[in-house]
N, C-alpha and C positions, 0 to 999 in steps of 0.2 A: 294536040291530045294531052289531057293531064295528065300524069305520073299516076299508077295506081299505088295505091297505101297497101303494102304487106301485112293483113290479117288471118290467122287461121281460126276460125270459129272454133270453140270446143264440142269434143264431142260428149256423148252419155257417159262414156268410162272416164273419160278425165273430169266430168263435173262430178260421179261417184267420189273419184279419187281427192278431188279438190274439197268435196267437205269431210270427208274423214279427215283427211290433214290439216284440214281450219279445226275440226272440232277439237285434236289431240292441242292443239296448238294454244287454242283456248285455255284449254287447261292446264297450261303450262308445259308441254311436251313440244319442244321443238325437234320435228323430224329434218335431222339433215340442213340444220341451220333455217329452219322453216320460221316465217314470221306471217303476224293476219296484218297485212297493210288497211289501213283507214286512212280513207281521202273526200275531200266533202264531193259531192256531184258538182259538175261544173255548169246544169243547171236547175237542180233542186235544191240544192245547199244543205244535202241529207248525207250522212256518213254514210259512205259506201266500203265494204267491207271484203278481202280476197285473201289468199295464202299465197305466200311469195318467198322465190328462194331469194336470203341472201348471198352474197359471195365477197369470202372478204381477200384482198389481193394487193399486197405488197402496201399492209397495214391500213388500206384503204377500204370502205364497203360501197356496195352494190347494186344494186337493182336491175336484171337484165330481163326483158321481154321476150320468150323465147316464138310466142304467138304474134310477134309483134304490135301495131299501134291497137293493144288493145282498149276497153271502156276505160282498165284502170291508170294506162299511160294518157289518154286522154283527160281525165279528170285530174291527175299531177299534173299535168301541164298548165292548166288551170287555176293551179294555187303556187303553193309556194312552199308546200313541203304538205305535211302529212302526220299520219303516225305508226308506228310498227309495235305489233304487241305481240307479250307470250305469256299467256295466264293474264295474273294482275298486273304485270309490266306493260306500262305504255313510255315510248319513247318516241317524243315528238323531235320530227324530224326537219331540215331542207335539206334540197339539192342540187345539184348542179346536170344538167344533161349533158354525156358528152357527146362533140361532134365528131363523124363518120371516120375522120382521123386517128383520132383518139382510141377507138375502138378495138383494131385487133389484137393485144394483147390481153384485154379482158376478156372480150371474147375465147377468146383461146383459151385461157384462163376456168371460166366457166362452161364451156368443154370439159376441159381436163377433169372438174371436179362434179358434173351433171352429164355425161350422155348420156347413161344408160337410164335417164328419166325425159331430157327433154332431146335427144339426138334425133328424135323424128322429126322434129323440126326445125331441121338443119338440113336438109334435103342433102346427106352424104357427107355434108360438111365436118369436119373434126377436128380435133384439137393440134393435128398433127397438118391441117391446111398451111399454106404460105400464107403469109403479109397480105398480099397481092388479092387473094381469095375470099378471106377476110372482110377484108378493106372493102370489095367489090356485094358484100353482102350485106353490109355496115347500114345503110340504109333501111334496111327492114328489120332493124333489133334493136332496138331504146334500151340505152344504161344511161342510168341516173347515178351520181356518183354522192354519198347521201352523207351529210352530217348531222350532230345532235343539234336539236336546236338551245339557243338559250337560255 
């Protein structure tokens, strides 16, 4: 039996909430370290367009899926970077995915600085989880660990 892929479809309130925060975002108002990621379709080769928290952690930044393999981690995966914008700022990017290893300190991480937006989908999970917990969740949260491009 295949592994199932961890998705949580959005709902009406989150896709409300998701364009108010692209639209502010556009216009140069980052909510909360908010950026609109662009990524081309992996296959229309049309810029596809979302609002994304970054998270920056121990001078490093971020990318965490809180819905997991969503369209738009699907479509990263498929190129080779991207770009993050806010207003007229575009910053083309790559990045690195990290593996499931890797994970729970960012995770935790981006906890500590988002529950009280994405903790629902964390099924109880928190920032104050073990290693162990983590670790064992790691598989259904994509972080992409993301630099400028050149």
């Amino acid at each position: 039996m295949a592994e199932q892929i961890r998705y949580i479809k959005p709902k009406t309130a989150t896709n409300t909430f998701n364009v108010v925060v692209a639209w502010l975002t556009r216009r140069g108002l980052s909510v909360w370290g908010s950026r609109v990621l662009a990524v081309r379709g992996r296959k229309s080769g049309e810029w596809r367009t979302t609002p994304v928290n970054m998270l920056t952690y121990e001078g490093e930044r971020y990318l965490v899926a809180p819905r997991g393999h969503t369209q738009w981690v699907r479509n990263l995966r498929a190129t080779d970077g991207g770009e993050l914008r806010v207003g007229k700022k575009v910053e083309a990017f790559h990045y690195v995915e990290l593996a499931d290893a890797e994970k729970p300190e960012v995770l935790r991480a981006y906890l500590k600085r988002r529950k009280f937006e994405v903790g629902v989908f964390f099924d109880g999970v928190d920032a104050k989880a073990s290693d162990e917990t983590l670790l064992g969740i790691a598989p259904g949260y994509p972080v992409f660990r993301i630099s400028t491009a050149a």
